[in-house]
ZAMARGU-4260 file (C-alpha; in steps of 0.2 Angstrom, whole numbers, plus 5000, padded with zeros to 4 digits):
<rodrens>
0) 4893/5759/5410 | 4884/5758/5395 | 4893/5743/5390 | 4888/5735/5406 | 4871/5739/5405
5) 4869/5729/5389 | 4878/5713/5392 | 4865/5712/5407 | 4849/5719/5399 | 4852/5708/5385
10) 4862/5694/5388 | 4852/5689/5406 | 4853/5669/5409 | 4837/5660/5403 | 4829/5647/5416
15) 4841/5634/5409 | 4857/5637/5410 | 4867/5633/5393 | 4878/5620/5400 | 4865/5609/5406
20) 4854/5610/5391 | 4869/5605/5380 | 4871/5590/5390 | 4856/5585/5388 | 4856/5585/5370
25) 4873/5575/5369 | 4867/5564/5381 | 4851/5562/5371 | 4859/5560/5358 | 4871/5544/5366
30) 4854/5537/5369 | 4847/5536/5352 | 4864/5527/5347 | 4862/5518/5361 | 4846/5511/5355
35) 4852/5506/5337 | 4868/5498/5347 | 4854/5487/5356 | 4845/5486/5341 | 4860/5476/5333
40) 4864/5465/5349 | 4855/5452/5344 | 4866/5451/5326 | 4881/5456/5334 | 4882/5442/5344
45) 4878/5427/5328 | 4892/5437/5320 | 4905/5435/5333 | 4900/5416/5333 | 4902/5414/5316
50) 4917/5425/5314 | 4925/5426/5332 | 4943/5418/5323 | 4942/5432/5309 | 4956/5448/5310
55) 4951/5460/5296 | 4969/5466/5293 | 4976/5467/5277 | 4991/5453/5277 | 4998/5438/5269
60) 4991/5420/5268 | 5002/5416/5281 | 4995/5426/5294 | 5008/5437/5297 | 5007/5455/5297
65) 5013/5463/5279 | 5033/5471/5280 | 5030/5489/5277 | 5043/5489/5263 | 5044/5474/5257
70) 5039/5469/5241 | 5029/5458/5230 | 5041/5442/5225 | 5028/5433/5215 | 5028/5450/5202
75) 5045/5448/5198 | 5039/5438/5182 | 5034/5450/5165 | 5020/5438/5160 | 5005/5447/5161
80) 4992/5443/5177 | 4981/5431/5171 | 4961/5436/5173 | 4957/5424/5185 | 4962/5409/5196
85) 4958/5391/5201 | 4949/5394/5217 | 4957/5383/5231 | 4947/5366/5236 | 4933/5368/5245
90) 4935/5359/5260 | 4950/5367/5266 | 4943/5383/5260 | 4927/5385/5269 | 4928/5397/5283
95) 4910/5395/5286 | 4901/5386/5301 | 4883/5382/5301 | 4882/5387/5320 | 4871/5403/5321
100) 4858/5412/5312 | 4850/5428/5314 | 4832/5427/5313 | 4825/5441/5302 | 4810/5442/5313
105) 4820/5451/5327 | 4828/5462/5317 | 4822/5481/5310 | 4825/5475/5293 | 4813/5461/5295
110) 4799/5461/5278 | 4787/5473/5287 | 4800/5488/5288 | 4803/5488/5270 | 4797/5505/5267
115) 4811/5511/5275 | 4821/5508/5259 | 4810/5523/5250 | 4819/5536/5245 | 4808/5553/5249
120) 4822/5567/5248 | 4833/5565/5234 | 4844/5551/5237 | 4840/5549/5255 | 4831/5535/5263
125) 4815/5537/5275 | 4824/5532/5289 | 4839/5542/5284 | 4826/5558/5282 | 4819/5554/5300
130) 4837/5555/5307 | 4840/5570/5300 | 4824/5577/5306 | 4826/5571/5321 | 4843/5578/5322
135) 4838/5595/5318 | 4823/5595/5330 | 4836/5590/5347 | 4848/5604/5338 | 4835/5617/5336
140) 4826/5613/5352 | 4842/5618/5363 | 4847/5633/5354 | 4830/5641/5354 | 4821/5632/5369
145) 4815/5649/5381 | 4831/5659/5370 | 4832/5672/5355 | 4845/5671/5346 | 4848/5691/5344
150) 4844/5693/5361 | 4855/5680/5368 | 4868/5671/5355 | 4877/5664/5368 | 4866/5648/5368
155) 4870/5645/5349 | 4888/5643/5354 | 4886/5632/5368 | 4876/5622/5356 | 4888/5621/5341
160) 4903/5615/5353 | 4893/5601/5361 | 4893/5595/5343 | 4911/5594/5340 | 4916/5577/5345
165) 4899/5568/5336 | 4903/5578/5320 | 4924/5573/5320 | 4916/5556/5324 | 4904/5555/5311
170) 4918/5556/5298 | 4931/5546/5306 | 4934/5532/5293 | 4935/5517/5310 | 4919/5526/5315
175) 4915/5521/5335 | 4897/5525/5331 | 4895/5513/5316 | 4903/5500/5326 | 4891/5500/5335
180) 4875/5501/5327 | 4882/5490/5313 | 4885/5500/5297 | 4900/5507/5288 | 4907/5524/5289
185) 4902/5528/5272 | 4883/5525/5278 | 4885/5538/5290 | 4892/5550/5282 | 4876/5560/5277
190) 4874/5564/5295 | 4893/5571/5296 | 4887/5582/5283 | 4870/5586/5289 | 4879/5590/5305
195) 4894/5600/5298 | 4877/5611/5291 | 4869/5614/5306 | 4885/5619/5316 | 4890/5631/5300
200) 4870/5640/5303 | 4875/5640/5320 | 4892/5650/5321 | 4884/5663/5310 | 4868/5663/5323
205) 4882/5666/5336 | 4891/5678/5328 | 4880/5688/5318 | 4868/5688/5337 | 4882/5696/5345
210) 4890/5707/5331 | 4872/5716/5329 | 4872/5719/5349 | 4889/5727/5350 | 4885/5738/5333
215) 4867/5742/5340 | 4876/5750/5356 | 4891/5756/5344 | 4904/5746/5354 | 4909/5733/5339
220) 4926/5740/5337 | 4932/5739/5355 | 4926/5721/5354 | 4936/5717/5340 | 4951/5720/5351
225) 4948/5708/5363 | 4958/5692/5359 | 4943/5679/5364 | 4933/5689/5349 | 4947/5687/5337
230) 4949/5667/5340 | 4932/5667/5338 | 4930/5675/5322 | 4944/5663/5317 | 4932/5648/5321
235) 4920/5657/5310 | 4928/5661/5296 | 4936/5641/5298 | 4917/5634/5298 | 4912/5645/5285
240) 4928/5638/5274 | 4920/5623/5277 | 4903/5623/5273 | 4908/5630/5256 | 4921/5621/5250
245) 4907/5607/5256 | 4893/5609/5243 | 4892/5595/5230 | 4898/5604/5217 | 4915/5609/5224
250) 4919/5591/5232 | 4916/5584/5217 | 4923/5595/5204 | 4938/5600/5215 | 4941/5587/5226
255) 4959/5594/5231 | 4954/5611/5235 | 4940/5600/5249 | 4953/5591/5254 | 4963/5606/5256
260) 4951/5617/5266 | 4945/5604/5277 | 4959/5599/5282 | 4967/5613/5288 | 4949/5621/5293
265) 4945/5605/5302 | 4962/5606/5314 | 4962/5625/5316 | 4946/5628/5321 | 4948/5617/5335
270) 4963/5629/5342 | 4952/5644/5338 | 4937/5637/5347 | 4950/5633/5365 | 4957/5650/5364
275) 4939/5660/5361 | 4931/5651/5376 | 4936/5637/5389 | 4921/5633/5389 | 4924/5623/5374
280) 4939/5614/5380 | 4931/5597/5384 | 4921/5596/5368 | 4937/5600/5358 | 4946/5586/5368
285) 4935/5573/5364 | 4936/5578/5345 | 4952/5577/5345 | 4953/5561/5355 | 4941/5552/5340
290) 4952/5558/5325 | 4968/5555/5333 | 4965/5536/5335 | 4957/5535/5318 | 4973/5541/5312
295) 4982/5528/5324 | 4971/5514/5317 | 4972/5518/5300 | 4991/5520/5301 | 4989/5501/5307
300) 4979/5495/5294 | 4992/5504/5279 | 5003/5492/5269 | 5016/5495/5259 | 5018/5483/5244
305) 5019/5481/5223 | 5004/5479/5213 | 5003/5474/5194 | 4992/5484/5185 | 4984/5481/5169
310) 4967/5489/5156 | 4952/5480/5152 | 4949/5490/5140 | 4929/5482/5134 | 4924/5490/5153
315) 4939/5504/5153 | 4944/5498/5169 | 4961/5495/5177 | 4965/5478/5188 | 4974/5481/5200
320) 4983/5464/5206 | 4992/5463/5225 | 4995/5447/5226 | 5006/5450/5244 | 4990/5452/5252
325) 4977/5440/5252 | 4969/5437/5267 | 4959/5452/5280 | 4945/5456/5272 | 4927/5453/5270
330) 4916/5450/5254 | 4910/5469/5251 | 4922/5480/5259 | 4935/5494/5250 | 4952/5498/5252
335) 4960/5516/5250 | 4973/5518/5237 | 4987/5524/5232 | 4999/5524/5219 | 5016/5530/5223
340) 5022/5535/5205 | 5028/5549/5196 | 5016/5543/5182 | 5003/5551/5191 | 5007/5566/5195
345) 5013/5575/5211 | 4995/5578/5217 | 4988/5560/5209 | 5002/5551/5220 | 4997/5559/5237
350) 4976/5556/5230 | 4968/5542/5240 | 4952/5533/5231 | 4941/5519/5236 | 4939/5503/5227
355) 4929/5491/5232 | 4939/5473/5232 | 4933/5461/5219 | 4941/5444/5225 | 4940/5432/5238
360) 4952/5429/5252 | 4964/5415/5253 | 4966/5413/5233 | 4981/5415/5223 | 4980/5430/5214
365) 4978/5439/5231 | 4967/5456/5232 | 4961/5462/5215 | 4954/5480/5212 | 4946/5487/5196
370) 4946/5504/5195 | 4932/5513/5181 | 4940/5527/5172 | 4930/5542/5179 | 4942/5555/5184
375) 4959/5561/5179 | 4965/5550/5194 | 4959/5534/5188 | 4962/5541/5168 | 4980/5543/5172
380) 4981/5526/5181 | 4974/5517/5167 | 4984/5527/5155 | 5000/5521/5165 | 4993/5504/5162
385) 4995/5502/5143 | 5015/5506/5147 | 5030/5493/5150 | 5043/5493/5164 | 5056/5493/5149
390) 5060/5493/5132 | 5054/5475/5129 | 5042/5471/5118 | 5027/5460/5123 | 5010/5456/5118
395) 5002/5457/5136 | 5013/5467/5144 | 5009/5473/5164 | 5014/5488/5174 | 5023/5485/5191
400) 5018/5502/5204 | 5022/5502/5222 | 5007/5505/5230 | 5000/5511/5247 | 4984/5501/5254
405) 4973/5504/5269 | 4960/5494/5275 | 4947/5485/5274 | 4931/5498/5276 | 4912/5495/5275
410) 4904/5479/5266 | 4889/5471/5275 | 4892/5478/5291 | 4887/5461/5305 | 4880/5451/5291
415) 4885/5434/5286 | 4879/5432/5267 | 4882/5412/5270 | 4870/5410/5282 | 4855/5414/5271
420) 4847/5402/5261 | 4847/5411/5245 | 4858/5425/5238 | 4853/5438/5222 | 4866/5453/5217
425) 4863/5465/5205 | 4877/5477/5196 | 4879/5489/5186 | 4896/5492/5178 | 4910/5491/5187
430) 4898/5486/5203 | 4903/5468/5199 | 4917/5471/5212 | 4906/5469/5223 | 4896/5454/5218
435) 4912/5445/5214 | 4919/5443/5232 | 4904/5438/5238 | 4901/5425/5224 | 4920/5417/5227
440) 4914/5419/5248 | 4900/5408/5244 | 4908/5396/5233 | 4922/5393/5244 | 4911/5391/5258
445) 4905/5375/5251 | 4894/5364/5261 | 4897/5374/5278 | 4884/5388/5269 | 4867/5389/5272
450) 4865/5396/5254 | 4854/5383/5242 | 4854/5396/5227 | 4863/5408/5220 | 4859/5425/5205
455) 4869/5437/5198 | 4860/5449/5187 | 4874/5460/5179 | 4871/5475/5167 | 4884/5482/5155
460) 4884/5491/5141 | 4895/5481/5127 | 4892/5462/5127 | 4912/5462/5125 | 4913/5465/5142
465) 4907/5445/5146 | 4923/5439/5137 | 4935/5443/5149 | 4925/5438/5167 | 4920/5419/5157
470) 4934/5409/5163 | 4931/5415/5182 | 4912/5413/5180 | 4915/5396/5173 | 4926/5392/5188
475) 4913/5397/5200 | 4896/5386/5193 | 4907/5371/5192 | 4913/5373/5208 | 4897/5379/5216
480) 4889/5364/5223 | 4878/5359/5233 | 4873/5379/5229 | 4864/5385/5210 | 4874/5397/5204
485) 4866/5406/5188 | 4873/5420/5178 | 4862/5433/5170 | 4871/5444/5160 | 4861/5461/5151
490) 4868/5471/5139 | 4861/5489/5136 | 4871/5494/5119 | 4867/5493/5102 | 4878/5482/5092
495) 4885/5473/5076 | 4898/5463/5082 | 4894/5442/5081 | 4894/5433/5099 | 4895/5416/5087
500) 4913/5413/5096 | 4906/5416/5111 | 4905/5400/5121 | 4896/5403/5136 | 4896/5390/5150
505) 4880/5381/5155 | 4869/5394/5170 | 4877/5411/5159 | 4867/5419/5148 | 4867/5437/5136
510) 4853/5446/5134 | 4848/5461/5128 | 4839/5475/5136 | 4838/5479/5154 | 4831/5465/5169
515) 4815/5463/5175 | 4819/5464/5194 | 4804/5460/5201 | 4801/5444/5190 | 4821/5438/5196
520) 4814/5441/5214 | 4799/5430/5212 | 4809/5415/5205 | 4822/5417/5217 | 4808/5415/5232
525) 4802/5400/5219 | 4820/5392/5219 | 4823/5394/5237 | 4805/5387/5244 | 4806/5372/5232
530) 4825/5370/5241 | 4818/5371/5257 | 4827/5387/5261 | 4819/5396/5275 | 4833/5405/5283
535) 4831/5421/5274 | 4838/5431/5258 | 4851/5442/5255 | 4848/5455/5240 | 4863/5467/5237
540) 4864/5478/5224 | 4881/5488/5218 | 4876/5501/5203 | 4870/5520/5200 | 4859/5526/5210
545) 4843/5523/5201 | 4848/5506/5202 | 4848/5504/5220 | 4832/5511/5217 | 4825/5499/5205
550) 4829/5485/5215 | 4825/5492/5233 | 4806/5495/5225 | 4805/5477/5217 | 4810/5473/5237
555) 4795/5482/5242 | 4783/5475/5230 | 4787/5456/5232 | 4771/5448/5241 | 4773/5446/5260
560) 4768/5428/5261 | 4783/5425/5249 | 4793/5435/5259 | 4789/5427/5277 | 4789/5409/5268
565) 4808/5413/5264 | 4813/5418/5280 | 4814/5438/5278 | 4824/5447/5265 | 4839/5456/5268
570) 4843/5472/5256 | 4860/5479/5255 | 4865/5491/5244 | 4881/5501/5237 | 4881/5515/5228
575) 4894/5515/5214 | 4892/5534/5213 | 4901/5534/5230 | 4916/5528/5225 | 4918/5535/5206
580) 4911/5553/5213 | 4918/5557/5229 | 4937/5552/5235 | 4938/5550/5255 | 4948/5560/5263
</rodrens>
């Protein structure tokens, strides 16, 4: 009797009941995306015009998909991968049409949002802040709308398990919600963790709510017997696995150990949360549903194949040549990869990084990666690098792996770089990649590209570093008309060495010291107004952090006139900090 006088006293239904205010919030929730989705319409649809013969799957020239377990027969050879190609003739390379263009007047990017590019809270954007706010406002209002937690924990449950398919959603590497508003998974992924956050605060509200009501009436042992309590201390104990195991810290230092833990906290929580409460079936359902065709999609988009591998040792980077695949990508995406060697280590050779792809499609030396030694992953690759096959000597000798390859992921999202009339990339390091499949996009485009003029502002720290991209950044000013491609090159580093036998190619130059920004930006809008260009510029920068920072700022302080006369600017950034730091699961 006592028993049943407190689960009515305290645990009496508020005015709403719990399973119409959850599905409020997950249907408000579907509006909001709805409203970016409608948002990108408009872009969406220039896309699919320009793009609409385009399949981004990973696969040969040919168009055929790759065979799982074949092999690479142009590596057969032991000459060492050359640097760089011949990029094919223009004409039959171009894949560009001038059809459609997106106006940057109708888009939420247009020159008067620019602020939305501060960063207010660390690394986060304002728009990314609001989101989150705006997250934790809906989240907060249903678990605490005409309820008190200690009085009634039920609502904090209800709550939590209406988030379970967006939060499996939200880290789903073919994410359905960046589909449709337009972005890559990896640009989400700030809200999988935010969410993941709020969920963890909100198991412990719906526990600790309920545990202090059973020891307050000194019933807290028989409730530990029931078997609904058990499962749901299991989902508990699985969230709170999860949230740890989630700080910064231990994803970055001990990426396995997060791999680990959400991996098997992810699945088992979900069986934890059926057996503690039916309730939760349906939610469960549809996170399962999301990462189950994930899975099935990227099991799709896997090849099998042989890379050659060697070092550049003036940027400690390892090229990654797979020459078997050159064609199913976009300029900007990454690939996951992995590198099925004993070399690397029983762990190493079930690890799979990101690298973003630094070459053009339909070329001869297929999909190239360059992977900056920043780990003991990519330490033990590049290590495996400066090794032969055999026991034969050679100058320039190249390392055969068999690899594992899934993709492509991210890059610009609906954006179609040849349709703007003027194109600047900034990098940082090894954030060339990025710039380099664009530049090869855009050159290969040829005359079916809006683009009248093209930058690349590069930072490195030794000057040696230029010796070794020359040939390929002589390949693309030559053939880069009717397009201006120029080639700024900085170098950060103190030194003594003599650039005398440094011939650098008209449009290149090597400076010292970092860039001015701003003033790039100015004379780009110059160039492109004194061309005629009015359809718009794409800035993209690929770097650290405060990179991405520096250039988003010299965005915002470009005078608005310039910016309308242009036709709008477009900013795009990648952090190189999201691939060196944080290995995708």
């Amino acid at each position: 009797m006592e028993l049943e006088g407190l689960t009515s006293l305290s645990l009496s239904e508020p005015p709403v009941s719990d399973s119409t205010l959850v599905y409020r919030l997950d249907i408000f929730i579907l509006i909001i995306i709805l409203a970016f989705t409608l948002f990108n319409v408009p872009r969406v649809l220039v896309y699919i015009a320009n793009n609409r013969s385009e399949v981004y799957l990973l696969r040969s020239a040919a168009g055929s998909r790759m065979d799982r377990s074949a092999s690479s027969t142009t590596l057969q050879s032991k000459e060492k991968v050359p640097l760089h190609h011949p990029l094919p003739g223009l004409q039959s390379a171009a894949r560009f049409k001038k059809q459609w263009h997106f106006p940057m007047c109708l888009s939420l990017r247009h020159p008067a949002a620019s602020f939305i590019h501060y960063r207010i809270l660390g690394n986060y954007t304002v728009v990314q802040t609001v989101l989150m706010a705006g997250y934790t406002a809906a989240v907060f209002y249903a678990a605490f709308y005409e309820s008190n937690p200690f009085s009634y924990p039920k609502r904090a449950g209800w709550v939590i398990a209406s988030q379970i398919p967006f939060v499996y959603a939200l880290a789903t590497k073919n994410n359905i919600i960046g589909l449709l508003v337009g972005v890559g998974y990896e640009k989400l992924n700030y809200l999988h963790r935010h969410l993941g956050r709020l969920m963890v605060i909100g198991a412990n509200v719906h526990a600790i709510g309920f545990i202090y009501q059973w020891t307050m009436a000194g019933v807290v042992l028989h409730r530990l017997d029931e078997p609904f309590v058990r499962w749901g201390l299991v989902a508990l104990v699985c969230f709170d696995l999860l949230g740890f195991f989630s700080i910064h810290c231990v994803r970055t230092k001990s990426y396995n150990l997060f791999f680990g833990t959400h991996f098997v906290g992810l699945i088992l929580a979900l069986f934890a949360a059926c057996y503690h409460k039916d309730a939760c079936v349906p939610f469960v359902i549809g996170g399962a549903v999301v990462y189950g065709v994930d899975h099935v999609i990227r099991a799709i988009k896997t090849c099998f194949t042989t890379a050659a591998i060697q070092t550049i040792p003036e940027m400690g980077l390892t090229r990654v040549d797979i020459p078997s695949l050159r064609t199913g990508w976009r300029a900007g995406q990454h690939v996951r990869l992995r590198v099925l060697s004993t070399a690397m280590g029983l762990c190493g050779m079930i690890e799979v990084h990101p690298f973003t792809i630094a070459s053009a499609t339909n070329t001869e030396e297929g999909l190239v990666l360059m992977c900056k030694r920043t780990g003991s992953w990519t330490n033990r690759l590049y290590n495996m690098a400066r090794t032969t096959e055999s026991s034969e000597h050679s100058q320039e000798p190249v390392k055969r792996v068999k690899v594992m390859v899934e993709g492509p992921y991210g890059g610009v999202g609906d954006t179609t770089i040849p349709n703007y009339s003027g194109a600047m990339f900034v990098a940082g390091g090894s954030g060339v990649t990025f710039a380099l499949s664009a530049l090869q996009d855009l050159v290969l485009a040829g005359d079916r590209s809006r683009t009248k003029v093209i930058e690349l502002i590069w930072s490195i720290k030794d000057p040696a570093a230029l010796e070794q991209f020359i040939p390929l950044f002589a390949t693309l000013i030559s053939q880069s008309s009717p397009a201006a491609v120029r080639i700024s090159v900085f170098y950060t580093r103190a030194t003594t060495a003599s650039f005398e036998k440094l011939v650098l190619p008209p449009s290149i130059t090597l400076t010292p010291g970092r860039p001015n920004i701003e003033k790039r930006l100015d004379e780009l809008a110059v160039s492109m107004m004194n061309k005629g260009g009015t359809h718009g510029a794409f800035i993209g920068v690929c770097g650290a952090a405060g990179l991405g920072e520096d250039v988003a700022r010299a965005v915002r302080m470009i005078d608005v006139n310039s910016k309308k006369a242009v036709g709008g600017i477009q900013f795009h950034e990648e952090c190189v900090n999201f691939f060196k730091g944080w290995i995708l699961s």
